[in-house]
C-alpha positions, -999 to 999 in steps of 0.1 A, spaced: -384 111 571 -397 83 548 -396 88 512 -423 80 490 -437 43 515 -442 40 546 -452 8 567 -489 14 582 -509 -4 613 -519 -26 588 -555 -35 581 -574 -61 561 -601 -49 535 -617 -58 503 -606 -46 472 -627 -36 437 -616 -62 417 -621 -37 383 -586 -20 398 -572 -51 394 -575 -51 357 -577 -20 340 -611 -13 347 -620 -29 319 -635 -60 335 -648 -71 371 -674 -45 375 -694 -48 414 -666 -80 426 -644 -80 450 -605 -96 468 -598 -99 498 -567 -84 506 -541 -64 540 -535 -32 533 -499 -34 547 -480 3 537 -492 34 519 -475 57 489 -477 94 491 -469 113 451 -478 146 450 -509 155 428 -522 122 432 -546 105 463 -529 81 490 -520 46 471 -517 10 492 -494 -21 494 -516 -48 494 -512 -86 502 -542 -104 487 -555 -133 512 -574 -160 492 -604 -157 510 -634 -155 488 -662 -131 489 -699 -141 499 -720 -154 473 -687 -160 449 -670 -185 437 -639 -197 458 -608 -177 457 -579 -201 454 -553 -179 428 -552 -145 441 -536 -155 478 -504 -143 484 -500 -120 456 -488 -80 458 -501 -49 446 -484 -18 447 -502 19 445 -536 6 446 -557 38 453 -577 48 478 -610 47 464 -603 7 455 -604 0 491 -635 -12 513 -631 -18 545 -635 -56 564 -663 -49 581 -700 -64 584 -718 -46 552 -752 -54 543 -742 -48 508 -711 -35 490 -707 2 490 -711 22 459 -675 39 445 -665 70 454 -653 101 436 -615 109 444 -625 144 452 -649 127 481 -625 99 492 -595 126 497 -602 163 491 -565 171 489 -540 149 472 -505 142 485 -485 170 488 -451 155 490 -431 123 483 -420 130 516 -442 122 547 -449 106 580 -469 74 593 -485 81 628 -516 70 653 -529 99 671 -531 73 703 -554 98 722 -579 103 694 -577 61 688 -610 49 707 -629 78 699 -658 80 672 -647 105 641 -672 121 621 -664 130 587 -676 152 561 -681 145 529 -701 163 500 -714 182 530 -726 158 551 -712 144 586 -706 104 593 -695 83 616 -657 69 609 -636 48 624 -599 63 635 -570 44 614 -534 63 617 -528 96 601 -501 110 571 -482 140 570 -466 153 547 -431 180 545 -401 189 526 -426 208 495 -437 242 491 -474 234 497 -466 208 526 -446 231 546 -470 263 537 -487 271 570 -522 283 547 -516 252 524 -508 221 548 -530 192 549 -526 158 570 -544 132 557 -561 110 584 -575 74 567 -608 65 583 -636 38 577 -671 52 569 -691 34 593 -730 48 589 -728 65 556 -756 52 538 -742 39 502 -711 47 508 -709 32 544 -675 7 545 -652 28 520 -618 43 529 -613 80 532 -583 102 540 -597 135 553 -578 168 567 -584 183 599 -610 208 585 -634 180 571 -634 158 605 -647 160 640 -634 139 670 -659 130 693 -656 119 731 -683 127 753 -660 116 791 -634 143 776 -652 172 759 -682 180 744 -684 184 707 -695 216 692 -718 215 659 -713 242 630 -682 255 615 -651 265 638 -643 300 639 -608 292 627 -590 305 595 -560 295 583 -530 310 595 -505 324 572 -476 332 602 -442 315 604 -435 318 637 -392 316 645 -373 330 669 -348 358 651 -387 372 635 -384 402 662 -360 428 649 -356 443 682 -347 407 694 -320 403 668 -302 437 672 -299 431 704 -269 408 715 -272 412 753 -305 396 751 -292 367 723 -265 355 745 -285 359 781 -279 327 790 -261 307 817 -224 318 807 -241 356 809 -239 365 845 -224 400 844 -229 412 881 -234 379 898 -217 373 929 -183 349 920 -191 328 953 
């Protein structure tokens, strides 16, 4: 279990250059950069490895310093994704970007293959977009990550068709997204009637099961009565 940074299916975007120093300068630009691994700290949103690329932004002047260098823990809400935008997308709240913060240093890097080609929708401030599908973090080894009515996975996804916001980065849990595919399933509109369960479910949870040792050891070696042939 990976502590603290994980490699991700890496992913080129463009990055709010005003991260880059301090916020104090750089307002509305923006580098070109791979977002190559991702940093999970508890009480704070997902944070990126970054190679910066060189390439230079439409309409500014040419990049030459920046290619090559590393960033480490750049947030989430820096990020833009590399797609065609007719213009840059406005910032995002954290609280929009990633509802729930990371919940341990220790976590998980996957791509839910099956769920890969198929549009997302995410909700944000109560409203459903289009995303696009990037790989998914869980999270373990804290009391909130391995609380069944407190777990969260983060799944990273690219607003596609979210008006001002279209093109940012987002890492939503499983009760703020929708998967779509209409060849496997039709997708229901509304709330879920779901709630969270607050059940551990293990074997020796049956009392009747544990105070019974005929039925604990039943197994192959048990074979009272069977014929020795």
């Amino acid at each position: 279990m990976p502590y603290l940074q994980s490699n991700i299916p890496h992913f080129k975007c463009w990055v709010r250059k005003e991260f880059t120093h301090n916020h104090t300068a750089y307002h509305g630009e923006f580098l070109h950069a791979m977002a190559i691994a991702v940093t999970t700290m508890p009480c704070r949103c997902l944070s990126f490895q970054l190679i910066f690329t060189g390439i230079e932004a439409d309409g500014e002047e040419e990049d030459t310093v920046h290619g090559g260098a590393m960033w480490a823990r750049m947030p989430i809400t820096a990020l833009v994704a590399d797609i065609p935008l007719e213009e840059w997308p406005q910032p995002m709240a954290v609280h929009d970007a990633q509802p729930w913060d990371c919940s341990s240093h220790y976590h998980s890097v996957y791509v839910l293959d099956r769920a890969t080609p198929c549009p997302w929708m995410a909700k944000i401030a109560g409203e459903m977009y289009p995303a696009k599908y990037l790989f998914t973090v869980d999270y373990t080894e804290s009391e909130i990550a391995d609380d069944p009515a407190q777990h969260k996975q983060s799944h990273v996804l690219q607003l596609l068709d979210a008006g001002e916001w279209t093109g940012n980065i987002v890492a939503l849990p499983n009760n703020r997204v929708r998967v779509t595919h209409p060849a496997w399933f039709e997708t229901g509109t509304g709330a879920p009637d779901f709630r969270p369960s607050a059940h551990i479910h293990y074997s020796k949870s049956d009392l009747d099961y544990v105070l019974d040792v005929n039925r604990i050891f039943d197994n192959l070696y048990n074979d009272e009565g069977a014929d020795d042939g």
